[in-house]
Structure formats: C-alpha cells, structure tokens
C-alpha positions as CSV (number, residue, x, y, z in Angstrom):
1,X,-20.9,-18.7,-24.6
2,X,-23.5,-16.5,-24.1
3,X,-24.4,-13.2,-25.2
4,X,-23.4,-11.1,-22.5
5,X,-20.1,-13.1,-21.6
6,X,-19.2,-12.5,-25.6
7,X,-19.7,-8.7,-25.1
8,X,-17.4,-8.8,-21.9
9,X,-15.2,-10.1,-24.1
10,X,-15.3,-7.8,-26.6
11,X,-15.3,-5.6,-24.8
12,X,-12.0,-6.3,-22.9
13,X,-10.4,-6.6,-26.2
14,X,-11.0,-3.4,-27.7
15,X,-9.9,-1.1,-24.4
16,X,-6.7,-3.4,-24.4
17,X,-6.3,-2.6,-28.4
18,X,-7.8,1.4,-28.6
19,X,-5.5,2.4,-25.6
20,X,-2.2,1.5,-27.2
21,X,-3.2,2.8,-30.5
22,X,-4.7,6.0,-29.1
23,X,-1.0,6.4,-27.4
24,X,0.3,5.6,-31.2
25,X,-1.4,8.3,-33.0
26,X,-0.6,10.7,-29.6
27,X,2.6,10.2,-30.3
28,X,2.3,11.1,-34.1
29,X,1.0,14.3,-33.0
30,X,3.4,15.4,-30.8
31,X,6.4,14.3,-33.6
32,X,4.8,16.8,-36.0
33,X,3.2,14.0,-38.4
34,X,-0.1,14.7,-39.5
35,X,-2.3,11.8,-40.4
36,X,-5.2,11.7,-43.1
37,X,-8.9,13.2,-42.1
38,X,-9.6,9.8,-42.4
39,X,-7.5,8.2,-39.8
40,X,-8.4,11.3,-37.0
41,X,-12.2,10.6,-37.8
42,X,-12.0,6.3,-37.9
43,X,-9.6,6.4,-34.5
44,X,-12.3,8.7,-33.2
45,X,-15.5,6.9,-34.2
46,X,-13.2,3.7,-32.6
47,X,-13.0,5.3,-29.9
48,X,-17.0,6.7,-29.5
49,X,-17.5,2.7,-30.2
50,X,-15.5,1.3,-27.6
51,X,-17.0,3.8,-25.1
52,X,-20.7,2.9,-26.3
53,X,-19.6,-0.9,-25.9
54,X,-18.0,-0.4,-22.3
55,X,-21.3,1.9,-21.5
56,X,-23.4,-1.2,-22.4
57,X,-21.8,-4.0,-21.2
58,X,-21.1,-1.8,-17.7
59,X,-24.9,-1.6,-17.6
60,X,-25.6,-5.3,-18.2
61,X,-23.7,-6.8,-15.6
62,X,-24.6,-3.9,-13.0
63,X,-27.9,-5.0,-13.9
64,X,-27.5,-8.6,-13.5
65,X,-25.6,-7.9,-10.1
66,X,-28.5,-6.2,-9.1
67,X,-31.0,-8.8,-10.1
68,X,-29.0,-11.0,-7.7
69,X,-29.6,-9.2,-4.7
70,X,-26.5,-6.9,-4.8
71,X,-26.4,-3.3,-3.5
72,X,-25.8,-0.6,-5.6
73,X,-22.1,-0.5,-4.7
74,X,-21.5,-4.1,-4.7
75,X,-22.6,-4.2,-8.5
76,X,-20.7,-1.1,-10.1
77,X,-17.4,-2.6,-8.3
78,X,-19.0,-6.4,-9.9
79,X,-19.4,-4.9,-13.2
80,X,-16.1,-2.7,-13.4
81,X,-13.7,-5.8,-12.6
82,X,-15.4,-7.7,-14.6
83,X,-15.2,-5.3,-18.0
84,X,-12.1,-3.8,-17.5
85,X,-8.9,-5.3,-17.7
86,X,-6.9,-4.8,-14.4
87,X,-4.3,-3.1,-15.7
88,X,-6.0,-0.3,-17.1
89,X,-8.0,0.0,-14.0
90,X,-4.7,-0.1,-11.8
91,X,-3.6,2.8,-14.0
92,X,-6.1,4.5,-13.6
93,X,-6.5,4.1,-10.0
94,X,-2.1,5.0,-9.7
95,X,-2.9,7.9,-11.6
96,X,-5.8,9.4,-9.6
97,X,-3.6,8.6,-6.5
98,X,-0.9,11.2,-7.6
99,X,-3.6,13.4,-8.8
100,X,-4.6,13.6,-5.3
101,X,-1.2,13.8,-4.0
102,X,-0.6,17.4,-5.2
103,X,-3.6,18.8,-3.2
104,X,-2.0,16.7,0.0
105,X,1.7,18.0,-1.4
106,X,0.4,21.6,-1.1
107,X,-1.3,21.3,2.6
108,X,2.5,19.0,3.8
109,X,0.6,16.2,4.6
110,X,1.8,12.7,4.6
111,X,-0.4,9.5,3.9
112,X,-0.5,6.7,6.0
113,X,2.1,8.1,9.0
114,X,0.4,8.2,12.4
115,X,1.1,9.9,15.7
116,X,4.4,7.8,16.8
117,X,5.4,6.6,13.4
118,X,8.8,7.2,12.1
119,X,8.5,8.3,8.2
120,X,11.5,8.2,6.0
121,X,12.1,9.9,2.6
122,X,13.4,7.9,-0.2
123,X,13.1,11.0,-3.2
124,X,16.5,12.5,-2.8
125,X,18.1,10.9,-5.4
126,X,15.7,11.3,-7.9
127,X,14.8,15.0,-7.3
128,X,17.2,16.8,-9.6
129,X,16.0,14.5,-11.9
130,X,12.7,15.3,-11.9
131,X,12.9,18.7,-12.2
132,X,15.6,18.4,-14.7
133,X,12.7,16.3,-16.6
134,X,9.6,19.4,-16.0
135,X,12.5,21.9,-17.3
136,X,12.6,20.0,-20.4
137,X,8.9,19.6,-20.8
138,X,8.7,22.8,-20.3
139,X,11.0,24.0,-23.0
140,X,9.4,21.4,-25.6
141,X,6.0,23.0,-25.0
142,X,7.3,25.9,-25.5
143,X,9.4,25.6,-28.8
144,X,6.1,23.6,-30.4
145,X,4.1,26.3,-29.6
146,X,6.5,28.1,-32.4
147,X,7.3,24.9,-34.6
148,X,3.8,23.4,-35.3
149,X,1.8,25.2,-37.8
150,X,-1.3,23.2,-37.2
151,X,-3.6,25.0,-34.9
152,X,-5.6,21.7,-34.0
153,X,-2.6,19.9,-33.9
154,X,-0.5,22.8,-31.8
155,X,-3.9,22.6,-29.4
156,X,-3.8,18.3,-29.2
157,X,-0.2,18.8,-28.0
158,X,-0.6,21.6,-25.4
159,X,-2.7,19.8,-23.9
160,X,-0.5,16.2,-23.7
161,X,2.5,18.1,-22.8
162,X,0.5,20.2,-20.2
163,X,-0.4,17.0,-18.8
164,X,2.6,14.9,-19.0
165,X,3.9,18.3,-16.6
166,X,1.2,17.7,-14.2
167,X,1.5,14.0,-14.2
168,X,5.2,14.3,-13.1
169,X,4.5,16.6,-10.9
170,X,1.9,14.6,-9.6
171,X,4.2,11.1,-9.2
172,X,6.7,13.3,-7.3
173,X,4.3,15.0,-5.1
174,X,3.0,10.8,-4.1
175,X,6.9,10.0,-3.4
176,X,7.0,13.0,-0.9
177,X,3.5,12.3,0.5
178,X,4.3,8.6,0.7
179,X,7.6,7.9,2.9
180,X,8.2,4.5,4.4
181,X,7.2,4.3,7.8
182,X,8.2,2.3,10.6
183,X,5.4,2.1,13.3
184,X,5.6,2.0,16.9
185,X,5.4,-2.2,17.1
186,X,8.1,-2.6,14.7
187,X,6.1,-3.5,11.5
188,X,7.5,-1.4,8.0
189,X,5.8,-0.1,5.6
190,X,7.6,0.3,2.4
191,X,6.9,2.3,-0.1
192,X,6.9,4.1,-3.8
193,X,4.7,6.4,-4.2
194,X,1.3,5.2,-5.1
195,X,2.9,2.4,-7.0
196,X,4.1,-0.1,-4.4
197,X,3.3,-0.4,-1.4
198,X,4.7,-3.5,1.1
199,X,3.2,-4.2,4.5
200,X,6.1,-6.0,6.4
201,X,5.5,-7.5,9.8
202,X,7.4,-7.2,12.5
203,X,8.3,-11.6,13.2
204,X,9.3,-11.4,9.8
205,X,12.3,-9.4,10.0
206,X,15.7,-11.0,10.9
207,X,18.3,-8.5,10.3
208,X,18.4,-5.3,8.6
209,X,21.3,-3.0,7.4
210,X,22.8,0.1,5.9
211,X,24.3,-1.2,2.7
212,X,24.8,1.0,-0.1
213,X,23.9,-0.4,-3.7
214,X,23.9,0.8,-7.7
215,X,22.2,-1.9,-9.0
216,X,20.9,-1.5,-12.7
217,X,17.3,-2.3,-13.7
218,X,13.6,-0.7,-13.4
219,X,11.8,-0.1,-10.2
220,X,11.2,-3.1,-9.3
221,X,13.8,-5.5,-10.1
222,X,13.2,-9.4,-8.7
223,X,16.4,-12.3,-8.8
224,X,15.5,-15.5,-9.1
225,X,16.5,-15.8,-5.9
226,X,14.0,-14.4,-4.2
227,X,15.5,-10.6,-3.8
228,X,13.4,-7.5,-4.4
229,X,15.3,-4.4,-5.6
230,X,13.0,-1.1,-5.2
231,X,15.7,0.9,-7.5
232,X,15.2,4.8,-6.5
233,X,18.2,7.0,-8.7
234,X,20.0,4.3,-9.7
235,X,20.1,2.8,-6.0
236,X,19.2,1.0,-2.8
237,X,20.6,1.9,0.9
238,X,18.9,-0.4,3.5
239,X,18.8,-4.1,3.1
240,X,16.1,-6.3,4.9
241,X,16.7,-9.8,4.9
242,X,13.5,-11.7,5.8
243,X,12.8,-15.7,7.5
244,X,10.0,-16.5,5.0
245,X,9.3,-15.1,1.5
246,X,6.6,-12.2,1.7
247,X,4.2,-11.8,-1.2
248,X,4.8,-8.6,-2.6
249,X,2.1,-6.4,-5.7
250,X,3.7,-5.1,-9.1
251,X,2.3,-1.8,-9.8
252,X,0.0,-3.3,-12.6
253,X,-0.9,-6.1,-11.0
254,X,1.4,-9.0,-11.2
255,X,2.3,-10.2,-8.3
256,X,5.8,-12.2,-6.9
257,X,7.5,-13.3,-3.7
258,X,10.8,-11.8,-1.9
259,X,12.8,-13.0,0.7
260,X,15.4,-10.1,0.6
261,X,14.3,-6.8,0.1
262,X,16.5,-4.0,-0.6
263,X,15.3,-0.2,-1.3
264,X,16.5,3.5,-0.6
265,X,16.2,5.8,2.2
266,X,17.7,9.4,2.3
267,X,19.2,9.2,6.2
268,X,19.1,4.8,6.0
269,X,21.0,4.6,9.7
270,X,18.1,6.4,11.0
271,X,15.2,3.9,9.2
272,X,17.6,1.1,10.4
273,X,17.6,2.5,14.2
274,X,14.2,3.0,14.6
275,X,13.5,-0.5,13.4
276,X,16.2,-2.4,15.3
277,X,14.5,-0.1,18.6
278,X,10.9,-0.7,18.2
279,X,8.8,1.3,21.1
C-alpha cells in the first residue's frame, strides 16, 4: 500500500472516530459535566490533527489529479470523495441545503416547481411539532443561561443550542420550500426536504390512491417486500403502487429498491387528481 493511499486511510478513520466523539463531549457540555483541562486540550489538539491530516491528504490527491490532466474542478471534487467518507459529506451537503432554505423560506420561493407544475405540501402534520420542539429549545437555552456557572461552558452551550434552533428551523423551512410536484407529463417528484428526493416517471405508475396510514417507524421505513414508507407525523396518505421496482437514495447514502411507495400529502385527493389527469 502506498504512502498516499495509507494517509487516505487514515485519514478516513479519524473524521469517522473525532466526529462521534466531538458529539460525545458536546453532549457532556450541555448536561452540565465538566471534563478535565486535559480532556478539552487532547480532544482539541485531536481535532487540530485531524484537520492538518485532512488538509494534507486533500492537497495530495488534488495534486495528483492535477498531474493527470484534471481541471481544477475536477480534482477538488476527485480529492474530496476520495478523503471523506460519504456520509459526512452527505451531511454536510443536507445541512447546507436547509441552511439555504431559510433565505428561499423568507423570499416564498419553492425549489424545483416550474411554470405548470402542481406542488403539494406534505409539513402539516409535523408543524405543531416543530414549533412545539423551537419552544422547548428555547426555554432550555434559556434556564442554562441561569443554571451553568461556567462561563466557557455557559458560552459552548449558547452556541449548540443557538444552532440546534437554527438547524430546525432550517429542516422545516427545506420541507416548505420542497413540496412534491407533479409535472405537466405526468412524472412525480417526491420529496422530504433536502433529505430524499425520488424522481418517478410517468410509465412507471400503475395506480395511485388516497389511503390513509399510521404506520410506526423512522422516515424512511422499507418492507421486505419491496414498500417504501416516507413516514411524515406518524403517517402516509397517498399510495403509489409501481410495475417495476424503482431505485430509490437514503439520506446518507445507502441506497434500496421500492415497488410500493407510500408518503403524505396535506390535500392527497388533489396530488392524486392531478396525477391520474396529466396535461
């Protein structure tokens, strides 16, 4: 093995180890325990490491891209799929998405609906929850402001709970800015946020229906039978039953096949008409 595929190695290794442990000592923070000097200085030299060995290895392979005749493009994109584990770069890139869903939340803009598209909302039932959830942040920030004595400590917190706020914000405002949509030619786009997003085509389709559902389970929930739950609130409303299995993305990158796929819509008859009445 050589040199540089060792430090691709390494380095691969220590972003999937320092990002869980960074979250661990987060979370001893925020609980009000205070670990030694020693642990805040090692996790943060760790961290200064793992960043120098990212920094270098980044650099080697954009150089080595290069040296093949790459463009300058071509080789960051080489060298970041390369060193970085694809999960941490599909959180990343699900996180900036939201991020830049507030600005388009703000303006009422939608992405991805055309002139002629039909878009459909899918957030009702989980609205009241998120809110319900920013309330509570809110409150939490709040009362440790008065129960941590720690200034460094009260400041590491403000700024996770300040963030968790805007990150919840954020995943709503991609919800709103992302409905389904149901183009002109009969094709469906079905979506959650900036977390999934399912191109289906038009031949594919063999019935659809208004069928209300509580199933239990995460997000995305997949039978061994080939049916795709997209769980909003504790439920589904439209049912889409398929004549071959469509490939469908996990939000992290795994990836499955569904020949049934059942999600919510707020107003599901009207999603259903305006794909049973294609223009």
């Amino acid at each position: 093995m050589s040199g540089r595929s060792r430090g691709v190695r390494a380095a691969r290794v220590a972003v999937a180890v320092v990002l869980p442990g960074e979250l661990a000592l987060a979370a001893c923070l925020a609980s009000g325990v205070r670990p030694p000097g020693w642990a805040l200085a090692g996790a943060e030299a760790l961290v200064l490491a793992v960043l120098l060995l990212e920094t270098w290895v980044l650099r080697s392979l954009y150089v080595a891209a290069r040296a093949r005749g790459a463009d300058r493009r071509t080789a960051r994109q080489a060298a970041v799929r390369e060193a970085v584990p694809v999960t941490v770069r599909r959180l990343v890139l699900h996180e900036l998405r939201a991020l830049a869903s507030l600005a388009r939340w703000v303006r009422r803009g939608r992405h991805g609906v055309r002139p002629g598209d039909f878009a459909a909302a899918y957030t009702g039932p989980q609205t009241a929850m998120m809110y319900g959830l920013l309330f509570v942040m809110v409150i939490e920030t709040v009362a440790l402001a008065f129960l941590v004595p720690w200034p460094v400590v009260h400041r590491m917190i403000l700024v996770l709970d300040l963030y968790g706020v805007v990150l919840v914000l954020a995943l709503h405002a991609a919800c709103v800015t992302r409905p389904h949509v149901v183009r002109p030619d009969g094709s469906l786009r079905i979506r959650y946020g900036a977390l999934f997003d399912l191109a289906i085509p038009p031949d594919a389709v063999v019935s659809v229906r208004v069928e209300r559902r509580y199933p239990q389970g995460r997000l995305i929930t997949l039978s061994e039978d080939g049916v795709l739950d997209l769980i909003v609130g504790s439920q589904t409303s439209v049912t889409l039953e398929l004549n071959r299995p469509l490939p469908f993305t996990r939000p992290f990158g795994a990836t499955g096949t569904a020949r049934t796929i059942r999600f919510h819509a707020d107003d599901p008859r009207a999603l259903v008409s305006a794909l049973r009445q294609p223009v």
